[in-house]
MMTF fields as JSON, N, C-alpha, C and O atoms, coordinates in Angstrom:
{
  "mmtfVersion": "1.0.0",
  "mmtfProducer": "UNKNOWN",
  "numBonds": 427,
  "numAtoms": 428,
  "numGroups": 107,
  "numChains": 1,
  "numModels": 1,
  "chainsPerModel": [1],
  "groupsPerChain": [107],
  "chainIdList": ["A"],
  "bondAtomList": [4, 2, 8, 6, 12, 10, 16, 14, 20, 18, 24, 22, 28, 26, 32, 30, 36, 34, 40, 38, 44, 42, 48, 46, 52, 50, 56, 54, 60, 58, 64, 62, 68, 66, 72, 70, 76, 74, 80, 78, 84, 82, 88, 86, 92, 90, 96, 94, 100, 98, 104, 102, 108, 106, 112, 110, 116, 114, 120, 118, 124, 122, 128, 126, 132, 130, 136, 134, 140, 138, 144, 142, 148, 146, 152, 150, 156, 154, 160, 158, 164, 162, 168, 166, 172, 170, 176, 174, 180, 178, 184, 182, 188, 186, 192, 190, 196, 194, 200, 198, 204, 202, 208, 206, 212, 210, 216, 214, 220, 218, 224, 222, 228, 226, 232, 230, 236, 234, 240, 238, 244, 242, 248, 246, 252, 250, 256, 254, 260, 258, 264, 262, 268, 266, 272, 270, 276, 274, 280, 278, 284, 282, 288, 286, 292, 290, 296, 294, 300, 298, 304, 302, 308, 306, 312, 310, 316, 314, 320, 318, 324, 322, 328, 326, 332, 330, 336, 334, 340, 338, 344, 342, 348, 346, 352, 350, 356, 354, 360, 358, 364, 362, 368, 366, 372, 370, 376, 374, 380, 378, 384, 382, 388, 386, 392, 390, 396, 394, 400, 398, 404, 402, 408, 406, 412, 410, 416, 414, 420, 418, 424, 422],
  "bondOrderList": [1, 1, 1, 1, 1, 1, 1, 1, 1, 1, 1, 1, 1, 1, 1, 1, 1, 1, 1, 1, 1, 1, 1, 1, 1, 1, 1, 1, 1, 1, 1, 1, 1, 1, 1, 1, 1, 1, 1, 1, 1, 1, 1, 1, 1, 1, 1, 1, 1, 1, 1, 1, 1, 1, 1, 1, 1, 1, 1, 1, 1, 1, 1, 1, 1, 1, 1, 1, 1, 1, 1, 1, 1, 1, 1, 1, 1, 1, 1, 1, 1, 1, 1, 1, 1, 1, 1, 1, 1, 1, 1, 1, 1, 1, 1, 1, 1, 1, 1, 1, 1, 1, 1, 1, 1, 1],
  "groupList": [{"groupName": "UNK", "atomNameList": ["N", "CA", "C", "O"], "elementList": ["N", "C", "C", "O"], "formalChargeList": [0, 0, 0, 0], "bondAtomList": [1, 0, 2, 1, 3, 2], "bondOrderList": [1, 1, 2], "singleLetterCode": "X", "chemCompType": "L-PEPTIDE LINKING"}],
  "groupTypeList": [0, 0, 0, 0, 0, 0, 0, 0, 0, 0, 0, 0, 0, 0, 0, 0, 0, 0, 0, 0, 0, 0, 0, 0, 0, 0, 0, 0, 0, 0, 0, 0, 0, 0, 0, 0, 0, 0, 0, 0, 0, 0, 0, 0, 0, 0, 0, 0, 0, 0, 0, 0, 0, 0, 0, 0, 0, 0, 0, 0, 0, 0, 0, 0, 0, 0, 0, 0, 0, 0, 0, 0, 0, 0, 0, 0, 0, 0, 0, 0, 0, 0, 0, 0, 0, 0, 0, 0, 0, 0, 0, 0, 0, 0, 0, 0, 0, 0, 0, 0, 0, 0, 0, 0, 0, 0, 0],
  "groupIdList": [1, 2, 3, 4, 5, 6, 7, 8, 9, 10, 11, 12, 13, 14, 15, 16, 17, 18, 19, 20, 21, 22, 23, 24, 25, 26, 27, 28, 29, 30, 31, 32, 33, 34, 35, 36, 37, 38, 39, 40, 41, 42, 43, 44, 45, 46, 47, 48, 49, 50, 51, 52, 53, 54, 55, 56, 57, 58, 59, 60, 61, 62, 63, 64, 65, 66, 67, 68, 69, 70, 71, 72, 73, 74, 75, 76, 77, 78, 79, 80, 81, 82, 83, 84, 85, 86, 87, 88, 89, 90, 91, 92, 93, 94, 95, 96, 97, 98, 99, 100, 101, 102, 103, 104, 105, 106, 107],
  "secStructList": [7, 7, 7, 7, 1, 1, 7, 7, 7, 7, 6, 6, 7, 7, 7, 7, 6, 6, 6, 7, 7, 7, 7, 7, 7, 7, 7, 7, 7, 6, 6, 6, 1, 7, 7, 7, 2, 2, 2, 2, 2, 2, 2, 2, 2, 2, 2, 2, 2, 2, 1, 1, 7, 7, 2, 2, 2, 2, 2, 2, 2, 2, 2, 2, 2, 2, 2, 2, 2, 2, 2, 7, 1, 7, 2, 2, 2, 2, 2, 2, 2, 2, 2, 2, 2, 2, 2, 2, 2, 2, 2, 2, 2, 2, 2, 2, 2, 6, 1, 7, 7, 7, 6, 6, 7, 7, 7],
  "xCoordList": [139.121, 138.779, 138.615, 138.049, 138.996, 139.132, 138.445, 138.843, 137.572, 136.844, 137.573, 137.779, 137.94, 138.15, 137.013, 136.404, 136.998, 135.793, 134.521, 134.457, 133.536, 132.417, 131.968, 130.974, 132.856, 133.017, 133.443, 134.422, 132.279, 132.847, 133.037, 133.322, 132.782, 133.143, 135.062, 135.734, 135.209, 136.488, 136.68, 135.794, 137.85, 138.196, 138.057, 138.024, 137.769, 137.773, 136.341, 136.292, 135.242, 133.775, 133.223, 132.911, 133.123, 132.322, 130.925, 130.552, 130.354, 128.918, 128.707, 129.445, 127.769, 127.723, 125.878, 124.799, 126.349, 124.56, 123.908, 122.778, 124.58, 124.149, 123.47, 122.572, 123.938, 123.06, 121.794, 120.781, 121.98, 120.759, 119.382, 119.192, 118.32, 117.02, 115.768, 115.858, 115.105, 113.787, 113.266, 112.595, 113.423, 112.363, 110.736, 110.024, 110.564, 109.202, 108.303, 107.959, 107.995, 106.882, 106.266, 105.785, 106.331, 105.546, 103.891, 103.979, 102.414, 101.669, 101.261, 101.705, 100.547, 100.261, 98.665, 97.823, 98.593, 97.295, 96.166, 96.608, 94.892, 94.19, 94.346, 94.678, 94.234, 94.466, 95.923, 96.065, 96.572, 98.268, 98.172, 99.063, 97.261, 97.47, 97.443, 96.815, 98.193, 98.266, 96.9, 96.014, 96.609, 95.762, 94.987, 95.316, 93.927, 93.316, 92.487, 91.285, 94.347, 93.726, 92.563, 92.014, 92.28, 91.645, 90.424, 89.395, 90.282, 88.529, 88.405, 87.226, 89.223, 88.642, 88.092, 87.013, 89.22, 89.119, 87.868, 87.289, 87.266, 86.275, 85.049, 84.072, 85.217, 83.816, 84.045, 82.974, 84.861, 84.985, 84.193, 83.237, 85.031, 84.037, 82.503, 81.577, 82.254, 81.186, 79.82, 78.704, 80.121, 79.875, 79.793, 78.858, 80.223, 80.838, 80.128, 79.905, 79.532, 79.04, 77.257, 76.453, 76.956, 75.483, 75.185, 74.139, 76.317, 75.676, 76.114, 75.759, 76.957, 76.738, 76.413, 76.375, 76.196, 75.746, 76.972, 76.577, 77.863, 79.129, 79.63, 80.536, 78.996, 79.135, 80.158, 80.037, 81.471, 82.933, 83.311, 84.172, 82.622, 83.037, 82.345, 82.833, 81.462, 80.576, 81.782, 82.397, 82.04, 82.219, 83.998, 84.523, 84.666, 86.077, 85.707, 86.776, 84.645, 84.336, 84.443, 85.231, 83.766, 83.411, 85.416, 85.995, 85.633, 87.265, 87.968, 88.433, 87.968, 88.778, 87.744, 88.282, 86.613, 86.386, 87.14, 87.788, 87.07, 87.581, 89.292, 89.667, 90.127, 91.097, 91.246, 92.187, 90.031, 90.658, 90.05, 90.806, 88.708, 89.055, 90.365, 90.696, 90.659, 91.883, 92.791, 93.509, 93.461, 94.094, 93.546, 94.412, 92.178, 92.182, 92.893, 93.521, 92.588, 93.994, 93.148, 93.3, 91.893, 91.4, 90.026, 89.23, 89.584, 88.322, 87.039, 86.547, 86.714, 85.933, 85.988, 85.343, 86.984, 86.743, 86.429, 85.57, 87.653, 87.154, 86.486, 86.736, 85.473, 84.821, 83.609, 82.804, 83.143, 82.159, 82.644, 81.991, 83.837, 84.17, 84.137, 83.999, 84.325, 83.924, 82.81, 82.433, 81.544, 80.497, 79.7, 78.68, 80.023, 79.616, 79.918, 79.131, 81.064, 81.234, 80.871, 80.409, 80.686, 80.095, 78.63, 78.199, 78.176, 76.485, 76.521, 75.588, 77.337, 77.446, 77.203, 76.266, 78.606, 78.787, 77.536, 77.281, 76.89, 75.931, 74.718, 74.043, 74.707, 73.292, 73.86, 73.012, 74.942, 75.327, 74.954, 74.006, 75.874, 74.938, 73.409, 72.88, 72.926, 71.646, 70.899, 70.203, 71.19, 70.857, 71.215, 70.518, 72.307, 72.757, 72.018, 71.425, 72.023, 71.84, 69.859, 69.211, 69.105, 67.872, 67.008, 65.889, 67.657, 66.726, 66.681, 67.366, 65.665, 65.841, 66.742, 67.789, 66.256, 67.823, 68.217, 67.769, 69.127, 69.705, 69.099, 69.079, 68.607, 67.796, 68.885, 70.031, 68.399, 69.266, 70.21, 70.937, 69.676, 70.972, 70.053, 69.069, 70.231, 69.222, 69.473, 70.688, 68.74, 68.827, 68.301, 68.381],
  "yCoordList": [71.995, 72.335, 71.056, 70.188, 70.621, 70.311, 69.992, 70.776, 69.143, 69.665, 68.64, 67.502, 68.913, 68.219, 68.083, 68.863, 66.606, 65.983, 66.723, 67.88, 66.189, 66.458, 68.07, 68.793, 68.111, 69.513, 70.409, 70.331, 71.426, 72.573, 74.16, 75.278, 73.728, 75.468, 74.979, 73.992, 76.259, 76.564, 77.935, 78.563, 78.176, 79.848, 80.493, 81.506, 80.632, 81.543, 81.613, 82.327, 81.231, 81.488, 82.439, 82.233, 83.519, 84.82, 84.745, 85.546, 83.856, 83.983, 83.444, 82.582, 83.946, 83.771, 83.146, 83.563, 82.096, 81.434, 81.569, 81.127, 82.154, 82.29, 83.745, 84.219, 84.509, 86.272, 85.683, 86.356, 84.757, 84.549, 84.573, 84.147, 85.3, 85.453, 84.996, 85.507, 84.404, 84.057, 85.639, 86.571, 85.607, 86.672, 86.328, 85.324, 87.812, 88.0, 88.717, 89.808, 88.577, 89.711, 90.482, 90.057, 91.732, 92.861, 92.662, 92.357, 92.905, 92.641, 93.957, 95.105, 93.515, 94.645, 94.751, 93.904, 96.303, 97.104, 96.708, 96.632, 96.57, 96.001, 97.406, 97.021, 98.41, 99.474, 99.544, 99.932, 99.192, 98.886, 97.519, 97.485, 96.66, 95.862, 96.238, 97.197, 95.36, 95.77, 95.727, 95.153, 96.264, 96.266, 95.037, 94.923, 94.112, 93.392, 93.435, 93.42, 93.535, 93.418, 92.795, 93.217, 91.343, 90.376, 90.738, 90.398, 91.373, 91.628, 93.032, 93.15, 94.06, 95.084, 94.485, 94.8, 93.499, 93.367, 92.429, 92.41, 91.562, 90.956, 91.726, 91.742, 92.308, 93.571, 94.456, 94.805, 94.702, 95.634, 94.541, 94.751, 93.621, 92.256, 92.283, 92.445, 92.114, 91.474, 92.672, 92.352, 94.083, 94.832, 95.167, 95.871, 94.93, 95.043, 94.125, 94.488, 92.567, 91.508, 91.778, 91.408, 92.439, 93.157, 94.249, 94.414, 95.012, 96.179, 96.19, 97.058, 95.184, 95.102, 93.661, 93.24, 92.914, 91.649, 90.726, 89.616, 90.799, 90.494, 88.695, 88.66, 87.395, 86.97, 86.024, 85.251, 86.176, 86.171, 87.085, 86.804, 88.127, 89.472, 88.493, 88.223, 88.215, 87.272, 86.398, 86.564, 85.433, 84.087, 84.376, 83.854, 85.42, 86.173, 86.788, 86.73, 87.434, 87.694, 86.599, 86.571, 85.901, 84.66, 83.936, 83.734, 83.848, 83.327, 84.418, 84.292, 85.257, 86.404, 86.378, 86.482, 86.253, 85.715, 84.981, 85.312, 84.017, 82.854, 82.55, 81.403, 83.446, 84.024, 84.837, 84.683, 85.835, 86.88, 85.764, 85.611, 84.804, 84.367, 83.251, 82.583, 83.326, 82.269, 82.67, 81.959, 84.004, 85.188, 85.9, 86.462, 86.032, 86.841, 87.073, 86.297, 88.262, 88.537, 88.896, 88.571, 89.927, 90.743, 90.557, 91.161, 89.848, 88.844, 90.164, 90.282, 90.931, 92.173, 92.272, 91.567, 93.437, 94.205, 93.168, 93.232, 92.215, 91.56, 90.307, 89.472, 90.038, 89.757, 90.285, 89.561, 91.59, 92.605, 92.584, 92.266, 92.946, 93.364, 91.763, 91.834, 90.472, 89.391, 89.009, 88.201, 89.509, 89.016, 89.975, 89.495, 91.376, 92.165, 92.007, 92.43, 91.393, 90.786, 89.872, 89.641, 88.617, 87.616, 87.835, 87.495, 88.375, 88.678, 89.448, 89.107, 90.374, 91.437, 89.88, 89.467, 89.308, 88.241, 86.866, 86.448, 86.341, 85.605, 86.322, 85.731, 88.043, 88.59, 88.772, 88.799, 88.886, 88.669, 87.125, 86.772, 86.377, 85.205, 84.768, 84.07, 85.394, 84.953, 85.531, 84.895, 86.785, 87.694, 87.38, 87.538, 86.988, 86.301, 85.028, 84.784, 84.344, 82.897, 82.841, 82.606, 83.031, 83.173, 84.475, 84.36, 85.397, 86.352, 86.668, 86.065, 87.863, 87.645, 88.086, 88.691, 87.731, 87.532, 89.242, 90.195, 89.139, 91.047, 90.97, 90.022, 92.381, 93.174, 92.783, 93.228, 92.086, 91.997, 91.208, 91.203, 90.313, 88.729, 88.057, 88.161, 86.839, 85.424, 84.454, 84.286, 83.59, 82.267, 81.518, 80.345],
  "zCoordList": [134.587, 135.937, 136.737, 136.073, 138.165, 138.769, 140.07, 140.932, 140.53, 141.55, 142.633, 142.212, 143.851, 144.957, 146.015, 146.746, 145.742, 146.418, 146.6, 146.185, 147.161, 147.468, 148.506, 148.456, 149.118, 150.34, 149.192, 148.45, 149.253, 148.494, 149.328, 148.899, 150.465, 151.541, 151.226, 150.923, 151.511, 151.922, 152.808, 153.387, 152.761, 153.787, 153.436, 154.135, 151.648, 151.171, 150.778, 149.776, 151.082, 150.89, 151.786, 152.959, 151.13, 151.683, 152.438, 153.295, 152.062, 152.265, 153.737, 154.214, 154.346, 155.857, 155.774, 155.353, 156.37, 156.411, 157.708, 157.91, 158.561, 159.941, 159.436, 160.133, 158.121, 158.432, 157.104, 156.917, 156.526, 155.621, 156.468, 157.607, 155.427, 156.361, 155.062, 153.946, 155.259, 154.262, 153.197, 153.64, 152.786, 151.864, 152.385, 152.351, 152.907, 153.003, 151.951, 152.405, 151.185, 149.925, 150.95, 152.0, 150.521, 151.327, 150.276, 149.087, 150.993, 150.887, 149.672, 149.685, 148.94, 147.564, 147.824, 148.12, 147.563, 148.163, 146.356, 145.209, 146.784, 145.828, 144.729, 143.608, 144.791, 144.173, 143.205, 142.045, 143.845, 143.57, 142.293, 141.445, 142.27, 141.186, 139.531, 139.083, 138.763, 137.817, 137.178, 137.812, 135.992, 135.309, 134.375, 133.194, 134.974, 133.99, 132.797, 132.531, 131.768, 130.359, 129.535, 128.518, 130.477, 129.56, 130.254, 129.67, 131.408, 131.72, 130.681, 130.349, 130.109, 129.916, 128.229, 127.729, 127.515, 126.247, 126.248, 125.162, 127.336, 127.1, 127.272, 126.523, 128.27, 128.273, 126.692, 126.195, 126.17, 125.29, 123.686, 122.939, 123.768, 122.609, 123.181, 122.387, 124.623, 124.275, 124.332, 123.922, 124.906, 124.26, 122.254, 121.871, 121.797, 120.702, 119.942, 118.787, 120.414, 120.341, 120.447, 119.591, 121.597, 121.335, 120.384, 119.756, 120.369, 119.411, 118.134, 117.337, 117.821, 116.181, 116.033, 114.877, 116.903, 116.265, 115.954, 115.597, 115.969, 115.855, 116.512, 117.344, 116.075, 116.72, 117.158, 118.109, 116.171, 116.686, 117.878, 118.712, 117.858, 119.318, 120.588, 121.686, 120.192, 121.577, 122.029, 123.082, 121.081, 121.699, 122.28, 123.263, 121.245, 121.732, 123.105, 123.713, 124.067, 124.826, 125.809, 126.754, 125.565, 126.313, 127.066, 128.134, 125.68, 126.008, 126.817, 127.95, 126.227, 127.459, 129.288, 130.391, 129.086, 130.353, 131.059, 132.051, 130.58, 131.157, 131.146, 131.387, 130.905, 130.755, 132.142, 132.92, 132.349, 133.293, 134.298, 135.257, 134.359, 135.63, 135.873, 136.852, 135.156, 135.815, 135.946, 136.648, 135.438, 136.224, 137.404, 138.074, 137.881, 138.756, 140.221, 140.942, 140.345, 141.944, 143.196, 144.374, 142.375, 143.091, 143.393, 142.675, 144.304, 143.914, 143.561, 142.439, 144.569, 144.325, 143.549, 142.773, 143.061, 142.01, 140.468, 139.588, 140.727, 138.89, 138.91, 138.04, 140.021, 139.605, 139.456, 138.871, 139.895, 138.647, 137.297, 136.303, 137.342, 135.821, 134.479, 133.258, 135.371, 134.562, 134.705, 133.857, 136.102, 135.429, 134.536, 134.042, 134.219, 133.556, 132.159, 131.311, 131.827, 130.293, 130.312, 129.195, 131.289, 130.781, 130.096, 128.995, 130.933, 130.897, 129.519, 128.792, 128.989, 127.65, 126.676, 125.992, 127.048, 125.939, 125.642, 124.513, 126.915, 127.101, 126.02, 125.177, 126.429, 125.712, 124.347, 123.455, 124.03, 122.315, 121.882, 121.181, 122.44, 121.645, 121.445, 120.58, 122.492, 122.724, 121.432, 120.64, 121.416, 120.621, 118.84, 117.838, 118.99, 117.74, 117.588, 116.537, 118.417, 117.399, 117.707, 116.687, 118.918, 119.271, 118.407, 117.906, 118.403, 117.902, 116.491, 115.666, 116.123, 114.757, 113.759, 113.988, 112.518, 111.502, 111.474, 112.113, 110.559, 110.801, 109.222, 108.438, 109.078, 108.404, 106.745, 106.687, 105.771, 105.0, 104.243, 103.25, 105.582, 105.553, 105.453, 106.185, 104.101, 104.142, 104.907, 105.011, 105.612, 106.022, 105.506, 105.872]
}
């Protein structure tokens, strides 16, 4: 193949740059967003993290926090839903490493 010089229009180029127009994104309704996985799976650990004591579920909580905030889209809504796992996951550790031992287990 062959290229002649630097000018690449010719007569035979279809494309018209005088009808080209910018892409505008049409605006997406907060309802309309997709679904944040990593706030539901961190509320779901750090739940999971208080009531069994679990304290891999805590600190997996904690990371999916901080996951959905650095995804977030929708400032309202997720950020209830991340400070409500944070706080789940904060009272699992607390609970884990501050309170007392679980019924059974030596230290």
């Amino acid at each position: 193949m062959s290229h002649n010089g630097g000018n690449s229009t010719s007569a035979n180029d279809p494309r018209q740059p005088s009808a080209a127009k910018p892409f505008v994104s049409q605006p997406v309704l907060p309802q309309d967003l997709p679904v944040d996985y990593s706030g539901f799976i961190a509320v779901v650990f750090g739940v999971a993290g208080v009531l069994f004591r679990y304290k891999l579920s805590s600190w997996l909580a904690i990371i999916f926090c901080a996951q959905s905030l650095a995804n977030m889209r929708n400032l309202e809504n997720d950020l209830k839903q991340i400070s409500m796992a944070m706080m789940f996951a904060i009272m699992g550790l607390v609970t884990n490493y501050l309170g007392p031992a679980r019924p059974g287990k030596q230290s």
